[in-house]
C-alpha positions in Angstrom: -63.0 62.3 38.9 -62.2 64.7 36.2 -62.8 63.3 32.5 -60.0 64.1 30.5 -60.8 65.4 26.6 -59.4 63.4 23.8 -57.5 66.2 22.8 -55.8 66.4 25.8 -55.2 62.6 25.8 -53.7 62.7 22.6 -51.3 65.4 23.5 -50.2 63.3 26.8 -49.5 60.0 24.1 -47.3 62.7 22.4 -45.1 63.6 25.3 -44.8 60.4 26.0 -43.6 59.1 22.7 -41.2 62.1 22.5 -39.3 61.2 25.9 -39.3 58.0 25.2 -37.5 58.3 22.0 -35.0 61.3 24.1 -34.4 58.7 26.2 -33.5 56.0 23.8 -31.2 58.5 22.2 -29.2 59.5 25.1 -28.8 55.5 25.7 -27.4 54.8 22.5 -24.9 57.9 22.7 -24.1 57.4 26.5 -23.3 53.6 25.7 -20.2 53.1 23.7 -18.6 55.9 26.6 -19.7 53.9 29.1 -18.6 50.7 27.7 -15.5 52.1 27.1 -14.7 53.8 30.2 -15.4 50.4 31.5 -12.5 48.9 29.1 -10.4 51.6 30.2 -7.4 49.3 32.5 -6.2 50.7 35.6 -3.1 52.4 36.2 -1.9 48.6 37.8 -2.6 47.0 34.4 -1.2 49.1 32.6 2.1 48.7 34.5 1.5 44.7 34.1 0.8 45.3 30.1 3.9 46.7 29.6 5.9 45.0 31.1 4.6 41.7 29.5 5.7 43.2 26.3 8.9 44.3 27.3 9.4 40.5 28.3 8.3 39.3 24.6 10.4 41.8 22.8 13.6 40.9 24.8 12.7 36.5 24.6 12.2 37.2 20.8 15.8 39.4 20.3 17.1 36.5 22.4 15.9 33.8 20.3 17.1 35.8 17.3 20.7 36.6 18.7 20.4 32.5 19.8 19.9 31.5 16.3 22.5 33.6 15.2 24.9 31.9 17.4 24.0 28.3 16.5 24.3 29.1 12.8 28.1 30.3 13.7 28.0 27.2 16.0 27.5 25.0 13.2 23.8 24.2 14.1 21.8 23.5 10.4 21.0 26.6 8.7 18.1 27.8 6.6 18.4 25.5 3.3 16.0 27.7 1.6 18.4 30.6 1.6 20.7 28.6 -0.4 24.2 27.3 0.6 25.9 30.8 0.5 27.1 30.7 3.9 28.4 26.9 3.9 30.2 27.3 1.0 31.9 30.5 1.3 33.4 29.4 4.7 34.5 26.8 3.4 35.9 27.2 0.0 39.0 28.8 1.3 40.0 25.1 3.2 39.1 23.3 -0.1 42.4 23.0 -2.7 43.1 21.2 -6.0 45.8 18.3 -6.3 47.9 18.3 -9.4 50.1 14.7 -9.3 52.7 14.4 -11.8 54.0 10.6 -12.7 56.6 9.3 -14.9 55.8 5.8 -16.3 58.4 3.9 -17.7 59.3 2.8 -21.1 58.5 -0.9 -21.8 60.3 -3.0 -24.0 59.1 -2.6 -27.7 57.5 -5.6 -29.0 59.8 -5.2 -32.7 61.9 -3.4 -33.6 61.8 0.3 -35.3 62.0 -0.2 -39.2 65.1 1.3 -40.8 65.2 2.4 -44.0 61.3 2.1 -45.2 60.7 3.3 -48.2 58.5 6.5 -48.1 58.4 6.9 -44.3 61.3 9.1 -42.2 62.6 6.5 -39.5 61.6 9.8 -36.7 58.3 9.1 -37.6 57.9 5.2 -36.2 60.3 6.7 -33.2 57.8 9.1 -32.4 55.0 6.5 -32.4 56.5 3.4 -31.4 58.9 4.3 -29.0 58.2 2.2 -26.2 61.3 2.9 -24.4 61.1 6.9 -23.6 59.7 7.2 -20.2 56.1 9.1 -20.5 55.1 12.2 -18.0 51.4 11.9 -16.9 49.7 14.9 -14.7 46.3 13.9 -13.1 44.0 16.0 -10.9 42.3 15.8 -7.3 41.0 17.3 -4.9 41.7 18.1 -1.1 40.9 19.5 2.2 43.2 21.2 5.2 42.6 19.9 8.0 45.5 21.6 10.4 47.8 24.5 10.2 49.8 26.7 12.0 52.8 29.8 10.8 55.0 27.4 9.1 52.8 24.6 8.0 49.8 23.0 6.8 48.5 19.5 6.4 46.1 18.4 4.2 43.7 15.1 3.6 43.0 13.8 0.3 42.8 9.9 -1.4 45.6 7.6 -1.9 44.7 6.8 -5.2 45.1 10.5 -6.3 49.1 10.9 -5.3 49.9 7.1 -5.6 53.5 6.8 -7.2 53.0 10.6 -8.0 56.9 12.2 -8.9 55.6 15.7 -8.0 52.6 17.3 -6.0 51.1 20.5 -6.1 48.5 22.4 -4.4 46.9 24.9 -5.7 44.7 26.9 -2.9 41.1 28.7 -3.9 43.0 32.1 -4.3 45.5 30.3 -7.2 48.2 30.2 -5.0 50.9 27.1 -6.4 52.4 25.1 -3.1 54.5 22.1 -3.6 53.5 19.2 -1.4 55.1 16.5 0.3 53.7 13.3 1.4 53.5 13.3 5.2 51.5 9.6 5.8 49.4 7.6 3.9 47.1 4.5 4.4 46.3 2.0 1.3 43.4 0.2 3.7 41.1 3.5 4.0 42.4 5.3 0.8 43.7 8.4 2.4 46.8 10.3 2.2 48.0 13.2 4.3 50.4 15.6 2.1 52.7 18.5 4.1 53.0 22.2 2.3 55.3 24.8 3.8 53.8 27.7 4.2 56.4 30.3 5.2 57.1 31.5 1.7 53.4 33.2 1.7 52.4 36.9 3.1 52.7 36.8 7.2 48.5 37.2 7.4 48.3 34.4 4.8 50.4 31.7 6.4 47.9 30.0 8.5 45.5 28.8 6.0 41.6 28.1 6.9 40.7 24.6 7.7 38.2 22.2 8.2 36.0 20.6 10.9 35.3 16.6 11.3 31.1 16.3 11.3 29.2 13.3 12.7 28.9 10.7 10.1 27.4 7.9 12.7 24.0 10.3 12.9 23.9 11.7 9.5 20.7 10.7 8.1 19.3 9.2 4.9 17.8 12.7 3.2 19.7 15.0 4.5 21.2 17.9 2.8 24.7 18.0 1.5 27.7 19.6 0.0 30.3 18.3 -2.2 33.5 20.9 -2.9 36.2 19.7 -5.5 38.4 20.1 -8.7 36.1 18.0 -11.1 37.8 17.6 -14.7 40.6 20.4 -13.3 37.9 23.0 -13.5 39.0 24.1 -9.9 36.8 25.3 -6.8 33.0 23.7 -7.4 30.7 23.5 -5.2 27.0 21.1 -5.6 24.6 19.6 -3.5 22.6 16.6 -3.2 21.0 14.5 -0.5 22.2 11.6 1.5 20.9 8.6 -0.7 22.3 5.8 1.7 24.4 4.3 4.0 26.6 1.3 4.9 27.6 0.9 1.1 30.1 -1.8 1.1 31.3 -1.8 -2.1 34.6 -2.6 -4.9 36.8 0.2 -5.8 40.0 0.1 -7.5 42.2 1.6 -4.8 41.8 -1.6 -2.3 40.1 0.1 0.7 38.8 -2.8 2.3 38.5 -1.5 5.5 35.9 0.8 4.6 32.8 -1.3 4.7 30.0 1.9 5.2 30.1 4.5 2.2 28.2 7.0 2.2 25.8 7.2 -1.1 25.0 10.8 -2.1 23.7 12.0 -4.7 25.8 15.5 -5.0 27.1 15.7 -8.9 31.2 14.2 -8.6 33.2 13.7 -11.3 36.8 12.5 -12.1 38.9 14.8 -10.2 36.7 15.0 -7.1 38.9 12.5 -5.4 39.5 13.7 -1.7 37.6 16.8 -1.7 35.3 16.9 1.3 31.4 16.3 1.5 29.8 18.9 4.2 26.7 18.5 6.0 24.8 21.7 6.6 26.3 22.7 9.4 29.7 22.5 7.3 31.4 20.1 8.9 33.1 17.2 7.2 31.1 14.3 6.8 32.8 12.3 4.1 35.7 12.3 1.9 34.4 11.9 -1.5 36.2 8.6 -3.6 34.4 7.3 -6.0 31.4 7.0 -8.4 29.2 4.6 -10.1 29.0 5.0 -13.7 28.9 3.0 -16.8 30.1 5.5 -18.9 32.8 7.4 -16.2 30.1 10.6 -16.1 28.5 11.3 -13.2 25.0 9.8 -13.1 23.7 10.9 -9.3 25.4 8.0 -7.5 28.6 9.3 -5.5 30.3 7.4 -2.9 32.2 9.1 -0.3 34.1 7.5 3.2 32.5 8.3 6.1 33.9 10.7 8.6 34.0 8.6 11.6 36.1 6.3 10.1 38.6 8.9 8.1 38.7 10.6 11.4 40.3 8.2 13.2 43.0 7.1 10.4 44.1 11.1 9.9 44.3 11.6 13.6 46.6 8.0 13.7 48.6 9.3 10.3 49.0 12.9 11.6 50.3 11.6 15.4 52.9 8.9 14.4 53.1 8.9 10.6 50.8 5.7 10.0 48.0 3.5 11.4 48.5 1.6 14.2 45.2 -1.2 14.1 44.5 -4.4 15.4 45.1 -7.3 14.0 43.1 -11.2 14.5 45.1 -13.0 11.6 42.0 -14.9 9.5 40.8 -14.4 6.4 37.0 -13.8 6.3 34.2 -13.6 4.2 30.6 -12.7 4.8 28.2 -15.5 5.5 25.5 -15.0 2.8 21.1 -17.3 3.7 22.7 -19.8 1.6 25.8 -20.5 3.7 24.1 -20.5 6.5 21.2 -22.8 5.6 24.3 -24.7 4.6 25.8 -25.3 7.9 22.3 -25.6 9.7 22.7 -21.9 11.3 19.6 -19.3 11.4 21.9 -15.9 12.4 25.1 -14.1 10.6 28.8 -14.1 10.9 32.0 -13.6 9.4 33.4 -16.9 8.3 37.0 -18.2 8.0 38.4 -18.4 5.1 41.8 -19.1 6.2 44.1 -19.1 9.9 47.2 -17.0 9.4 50.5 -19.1 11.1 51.3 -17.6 14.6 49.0 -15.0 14.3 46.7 -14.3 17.2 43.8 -16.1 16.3 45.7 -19.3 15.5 47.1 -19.4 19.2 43.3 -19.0 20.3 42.5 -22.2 18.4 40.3 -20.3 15.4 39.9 -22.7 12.8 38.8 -22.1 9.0 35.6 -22.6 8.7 34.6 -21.5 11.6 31.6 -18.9 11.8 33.0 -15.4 14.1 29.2 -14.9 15.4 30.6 -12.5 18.2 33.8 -10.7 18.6 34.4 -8.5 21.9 30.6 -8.9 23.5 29.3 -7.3 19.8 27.5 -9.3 17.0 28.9 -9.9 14.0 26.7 -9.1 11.0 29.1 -9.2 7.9 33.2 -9.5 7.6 34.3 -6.5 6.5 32.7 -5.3 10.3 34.8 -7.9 12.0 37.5 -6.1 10.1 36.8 -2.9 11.3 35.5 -4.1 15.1 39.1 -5.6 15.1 40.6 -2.8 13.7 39.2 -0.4 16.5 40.6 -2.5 19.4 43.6 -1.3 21.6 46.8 -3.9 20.6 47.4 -6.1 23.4 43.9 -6.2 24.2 42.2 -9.8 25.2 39.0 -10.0 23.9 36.4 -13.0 24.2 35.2 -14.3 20.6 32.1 -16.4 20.0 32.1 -19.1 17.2 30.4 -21.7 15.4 32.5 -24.8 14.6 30.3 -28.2 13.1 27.2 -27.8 14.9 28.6 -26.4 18.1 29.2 -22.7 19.7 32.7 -22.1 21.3 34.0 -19.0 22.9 38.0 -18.6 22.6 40.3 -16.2 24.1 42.3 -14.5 22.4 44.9 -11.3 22.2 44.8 -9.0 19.2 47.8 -8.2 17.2 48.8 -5.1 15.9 48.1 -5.3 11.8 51.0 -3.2 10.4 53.7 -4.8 12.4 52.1 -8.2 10.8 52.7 -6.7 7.6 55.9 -5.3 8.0 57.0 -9.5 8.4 55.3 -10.6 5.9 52.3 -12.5 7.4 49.5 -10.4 5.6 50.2 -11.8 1.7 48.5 -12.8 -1.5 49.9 -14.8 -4.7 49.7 -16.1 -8.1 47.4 -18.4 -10.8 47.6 -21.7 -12.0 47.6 -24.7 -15.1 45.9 -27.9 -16.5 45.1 -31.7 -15.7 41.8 -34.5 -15.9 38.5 -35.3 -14.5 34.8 -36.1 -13.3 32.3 -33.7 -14.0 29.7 -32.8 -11.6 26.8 -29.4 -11.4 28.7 -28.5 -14.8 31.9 -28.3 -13.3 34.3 -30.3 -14.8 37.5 -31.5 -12.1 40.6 -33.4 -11.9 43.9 -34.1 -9.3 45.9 -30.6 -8.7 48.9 -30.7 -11.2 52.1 -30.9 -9.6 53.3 -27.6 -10.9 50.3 -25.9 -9.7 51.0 -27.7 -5.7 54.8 -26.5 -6.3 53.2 -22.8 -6.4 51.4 -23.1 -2.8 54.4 -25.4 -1.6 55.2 -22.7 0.7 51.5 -23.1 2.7 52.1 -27.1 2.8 50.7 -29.2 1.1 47.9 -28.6 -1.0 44.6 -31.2 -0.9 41.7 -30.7 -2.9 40.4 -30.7 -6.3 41.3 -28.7 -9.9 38.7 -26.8 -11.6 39.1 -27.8 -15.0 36.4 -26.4 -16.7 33.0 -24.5 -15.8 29.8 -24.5 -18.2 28.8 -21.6 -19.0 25.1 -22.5 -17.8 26.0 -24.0 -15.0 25.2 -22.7 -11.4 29.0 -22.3 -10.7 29.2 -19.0 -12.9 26.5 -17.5 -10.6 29.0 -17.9 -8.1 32.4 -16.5 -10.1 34.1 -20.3 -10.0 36.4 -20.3 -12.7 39.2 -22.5 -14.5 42.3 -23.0 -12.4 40.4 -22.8 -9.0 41.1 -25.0 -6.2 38.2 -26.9 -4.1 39.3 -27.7 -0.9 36.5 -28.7 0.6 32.7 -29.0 0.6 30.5 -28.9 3.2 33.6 -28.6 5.2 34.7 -32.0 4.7 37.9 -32.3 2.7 38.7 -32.9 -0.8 41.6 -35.8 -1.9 40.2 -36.8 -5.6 37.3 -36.0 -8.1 35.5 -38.8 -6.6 35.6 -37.0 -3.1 33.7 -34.2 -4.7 31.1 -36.0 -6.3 30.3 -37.5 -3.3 29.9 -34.6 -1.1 27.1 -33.7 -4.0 25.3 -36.2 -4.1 25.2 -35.9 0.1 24.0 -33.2 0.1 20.8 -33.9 -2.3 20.3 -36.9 -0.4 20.2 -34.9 3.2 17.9 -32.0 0.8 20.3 -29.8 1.0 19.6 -26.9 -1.6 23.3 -25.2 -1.4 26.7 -26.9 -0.8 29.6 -24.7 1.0 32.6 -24.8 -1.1 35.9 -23.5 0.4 37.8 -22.4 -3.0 41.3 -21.2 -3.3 42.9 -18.6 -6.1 46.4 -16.8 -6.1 46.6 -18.1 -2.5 43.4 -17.0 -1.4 40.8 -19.0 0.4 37.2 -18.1 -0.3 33.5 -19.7 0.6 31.3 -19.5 -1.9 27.5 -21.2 -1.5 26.4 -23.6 -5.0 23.4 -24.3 -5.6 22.4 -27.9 -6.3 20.7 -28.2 -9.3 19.4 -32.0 -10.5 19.1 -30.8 -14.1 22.3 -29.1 -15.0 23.0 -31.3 -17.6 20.1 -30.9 -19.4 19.7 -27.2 -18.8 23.2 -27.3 -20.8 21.5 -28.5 -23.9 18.2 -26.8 -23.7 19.7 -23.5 -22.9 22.6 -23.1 -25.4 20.6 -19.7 -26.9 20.5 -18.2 -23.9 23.4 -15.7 -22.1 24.8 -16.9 -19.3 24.3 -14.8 -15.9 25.2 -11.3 -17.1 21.6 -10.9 -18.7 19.8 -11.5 -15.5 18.2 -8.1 -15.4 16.1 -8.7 -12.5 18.5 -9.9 -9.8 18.8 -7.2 -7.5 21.8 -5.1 -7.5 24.6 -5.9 -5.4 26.2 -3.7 -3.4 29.7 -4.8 -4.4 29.4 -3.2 -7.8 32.3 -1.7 -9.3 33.0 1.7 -8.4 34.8 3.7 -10.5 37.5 6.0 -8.0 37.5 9.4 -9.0 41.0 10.0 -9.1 43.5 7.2 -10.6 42.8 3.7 -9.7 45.4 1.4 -7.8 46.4 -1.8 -7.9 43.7 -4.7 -7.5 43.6 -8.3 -6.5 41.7 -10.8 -7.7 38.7 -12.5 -5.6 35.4 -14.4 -6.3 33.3 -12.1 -8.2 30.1 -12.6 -10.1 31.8 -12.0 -13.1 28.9 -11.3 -15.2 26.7 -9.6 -13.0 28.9 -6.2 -12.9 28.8 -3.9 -15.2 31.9 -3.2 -17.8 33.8 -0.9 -16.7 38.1 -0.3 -15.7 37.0 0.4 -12.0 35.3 -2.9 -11.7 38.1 -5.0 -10.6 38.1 -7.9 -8.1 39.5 -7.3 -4.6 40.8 -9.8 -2.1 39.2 -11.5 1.2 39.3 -9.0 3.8 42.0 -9.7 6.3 41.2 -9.2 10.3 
């Protein structure tokens, strides 16, 4: 074997080296080619690739024409755009009520002076003539809700037009149209006024209208609009949130039949009366009434009517010129805990105040006193619902009803009525007050016999049993409950009343059998009324030891009720008087009693 030199050994490690590093070269540039002729697709998945994307493209212009649609569809639009859209489509359907009254002169209370000494007798006319018959304008608001060439109808409150002389309407382009009343309904506080429009431009004769929303699924939080005339400042437009539901609550204008406001929090003010509240899809949701305010501004607490109930009564008023509702003929009242631990029942109800005579529910054999726990298969949860559940069913209709009478559940039979016809003859009614007499004094309420002058008043109802308030201490738990001088107890714990002594001892029954409330059945002005006292061993001496103290009013902590006054935003109407907690509401004109609802 031939020995190699080291030279020669050394120059064969060098050629090594050096293709070793060529070669590691070449790798690192022939790589990435290779790695990316690799990536390279086929001609196949290329064809695949685009067409994927020609797919996305056309999904995401359908999803974008899509939304387009819903928006014009009326599905909720993007709130954090603003309300741009909302309100200008609607503004044009959106118009300002201008009423104008006449109210009579009174009868001056003296006479003018003649011939004073230093003062022109023009001057006492001017201010103390009583008999010159006063012009008042007043402001609301309204919506149109149908139109044609030659007409146009429009929704609005009661309250607003109520004994109004004149009515204009003044659309969102200024235009001055003198309205008539077509239909109104004093139970729901809505009005329906007529304008001719033929006198306008032939493109501007059918005006723009309004759409009814879904109030039943309108949820607590949600967005929404309010558009009105506040103050007479004409076309305004703010927002707020849902705050609640189910608000039953006292306004002015007598709309017992509503029993669900809607709470909102959109800013209202007088002169917002019948202008609309839009959800975001804007659709009507509510027709805005009143306000809660101590001091008549608005302080975030609105109240409108909700649409599924303004629906129906507009439909009724536009189709045959009023409401055509059922009618039960009772007088009812909601049963509060205390009633009901009263009569030994654990659920809720309507109870019955009073039976009108040969009205539907007397032929059934309906009884006052009697607890409505089911009317028509559905559950009764608070009277003013039994109002409206009656309301709601067809006339003629004969519907099963589920009561409570002294321990015991019946179900009766009976045939609904039709309410306006009942009206029409008289049935549905309310009355006057009362007088003086003597006594036994029991829980701080001080009674006596009914004075004959006072049974002559409710002659008309037969004869009247029970006992006279007299007089109510101011400390006593009868105030809590709005009992006041000139009442009537007819019964407690439904047994009947004759004398004083009758009273006393239905009291002292009840402490005896533990009772903690007894269930008076009090009437006023003709109206029969439950009301739940408490029994309370030491009135008497709470009488002396409290003297200092305020009576009820000042009871900051009691949780608010929601029959507080509401102040309508329009002009009130004419009020009733009812079993109130006198005390516990604030001071205010809109925070007048109302009567019993009537079914």
């Amino acid at each position: 074997m031939k020995v190699k030199s080291s030279f020669e050994k050394k120059m064969y490690l060098s050629q090594i080296v050096k293709k070793t590093a060529l070669s590691c070269m070449i790798l690192s540039l022939v790589s990435p080619l290779a790695l990316a002729w690799a990536s390279k697709p086929t001609p196949e998945a290329v064809k695949k690739t685009e067409t994927v994307s020609a797919t996305a493209v056309q999904e995401s212009t359908n999803t974008s024409s899509s939304n387009a649609k819903d928006n014009e569809n009326g599905k909720d639009l993007d709130i954090t755009k603003g309300f741009v859209a909302i309100a200008e489509a609607a503004l044009p359907a959106v118009v300002n009520v201008a009423t104008t009254q006449v109210i009579e002169g009174k009868d001056r209370p003296f006479d003018i002076p003649r011939n004073f000494p230093g003062f022109p007798e023009e001057l006492f006319r001017d201010f103390f003539d009583f008999d010159r018959p006063r012009r008042v304008q007043s402001l609301g608001s309204g919506f149109i809700i149908r139109s044609d060439q030659q007409q146009a109808f429009i929704v609005t409150n009661y309250h607003v037009i109520a004994d109004a002389k004149k009515i204009s309407i003044f659309l969102n382009d200024k235009t001055e149209l003198e309205a008539v009343v077509h239909a109104t309904d004093e139970r729901t506080d809505i009005a329906i006024l007529r304008v001719k429009t033929d006198s306008l431009p032939e493109e501007k004769r059918k005006l723009p209208t309004l759409e009814w929303g879904d109030s039943e699924h309108a949820k607590v939080g949600e967005w929404v609009l309010a558009i009105g005339n506040p103050f007479g400042l004409g076309s305004t437009v703010t927002n707020g949130i849902i705050s609640s539901k189910g608000r039953d609550l006292v306004t002015p204008s007598r709309n017992n039949y509503v029993d669900a406001f809607i709470q909102h929090s959109a800013q209202i003010n007088m002169g917002n009366s019948g202008g609309c509240l839009l959800s975001t899809k804007g659709k009507v949701i509510g027709i805005n009434t009143a306000i809660f305010s101590p001091s008549g501004g608005n302080v975030g607490i609105g109240f409108a009517i909700p649409a599924d109930i303004a629906k129906k009564t507009v439909e009724q008023l536009l189709e045959y010129g009023r409401t055509k509702r059922g009618w039960l003929g009772v007088r009812i009242q909601n049963l509060t805990e205390d009633m009901a631990e009263s009569l030994g029942l654990k659920t809720q109800g309507a109870i019955i105040g009073s039976v009108t005579s040969e009205g539907p529910a007397q032929k059934a054999g309906l009884q006052s006193g009697d607890v409505v726990l089911e009317f028509d298969g559905k559950p009764i949860n608070e009277s003013n619902r039994l109002s409206r559940l009656v309301g709601e069913t067809p006339i003629g209709k004969e519907c099963k009803i589920k009561v409570w009478r002294k321990g015991k559940e019946l179900t009766l039979d009976v045939k609904i009525g039709e309410f306006e016809e009942a009206l029409q003859k008289g049935k549905i009614d309310g009355e006057e007050k009362t007088s003086d007499v003597q006594s036994i004094e029991v829980l701080g309420i001080k009674v006596g016999t009914i004075p004959d002058d006072v049974k002559q008043r409710y002659a008309q109802n037969g004869t009247l049993k029970g006992v006279y308030v007299l007089k109510v201490d101011s400390n006593s738990p009868a105030v809590d409950v709005g009992l006041m001088r000139g009442d009537v107890i007819v019964e407690a714990n439904q047994k009947e009343l004759n004398t004083p002594q009758d009273f006393n001892n239905s009291i002292e029954s009840a402490k005896k059998s533990k009772r903690k409330n007894v269930l008076l059945l009090v009437i006023r002005n003709n109206e029969p009324r439950y009301v739940s006292l408490k029994i309370e061993e030491e009135t008497d001496s709470k009488s002396k030891d409290n003297k200092d103290h305020e009576p009820s009013k000042n009871q900051d902590n009691k949780e608010p009720s929601s029959n507080h006054g509401a102040s309508s935003l329009g002009k009130g109407g004419p009020s009733a008087p009812e079993l109130p907690k006198k005390e516990a509401i604030p001071e205010h004109p809109a925070n007048t009693p109302q009567p019993a609802p009537t079914a």
